[in-house]
N, C-alpha and C positions, 0 to 999 in steps of 0.2 A: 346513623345518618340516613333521612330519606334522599329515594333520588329526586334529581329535580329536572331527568332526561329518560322519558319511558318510552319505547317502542312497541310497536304491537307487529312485531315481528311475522306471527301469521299472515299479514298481510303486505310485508315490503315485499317491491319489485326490483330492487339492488341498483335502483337507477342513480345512484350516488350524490343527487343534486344538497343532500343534506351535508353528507361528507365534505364536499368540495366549497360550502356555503360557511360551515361551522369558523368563529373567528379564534377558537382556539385549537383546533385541530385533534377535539377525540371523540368524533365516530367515525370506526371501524365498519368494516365487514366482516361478517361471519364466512367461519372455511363451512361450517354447515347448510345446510341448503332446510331452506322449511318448507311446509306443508305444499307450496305452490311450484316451487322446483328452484327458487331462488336464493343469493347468496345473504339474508337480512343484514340492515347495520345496524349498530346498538354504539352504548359505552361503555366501558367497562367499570366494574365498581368503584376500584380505586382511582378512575378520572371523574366521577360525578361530584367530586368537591371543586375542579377546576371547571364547571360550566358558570358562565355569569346568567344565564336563562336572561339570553336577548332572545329567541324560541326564532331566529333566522329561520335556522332546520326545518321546525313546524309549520312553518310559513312558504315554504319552499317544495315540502312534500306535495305528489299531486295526487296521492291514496291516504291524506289526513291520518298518516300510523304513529305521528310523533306527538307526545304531551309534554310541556314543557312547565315546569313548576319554578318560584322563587323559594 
């Protein structure tokens, strides 16, 4: 399965606006902290079958880290 919800993680700032926008409710936060001191959100593997790639998220981020595939 590809995904159809990529992050580029190096670059979130944990501002949550994707989290709180998503209409199915899986991106997470990472308990890890990347490169910039932040908590990144992602989705986990086994949720990337449930995204309908409406790309909310990606259109919501304001550091463009979100790609959103069908």
């Amino acid at each position: 399965m590809e995904k159809k919800v990529i992050f580029h993680e190096e670059y979130c700032k944990s501002c949550e606006l994707c989290v709180n926008v998503c209409p199915k409710k899986i991106i997470r936060i990472k308990d890890d902290l990347n490169r910039q001191g932040y908590h990144p959100a992602f989705v986990r593997d086994e949720d990337q079958e449930l995204c309908i790639s409406c790309a909310l998220c990606a259109r919501m981020c304001p550091d463009a880290v979100i790609e959103v595939y069908k």
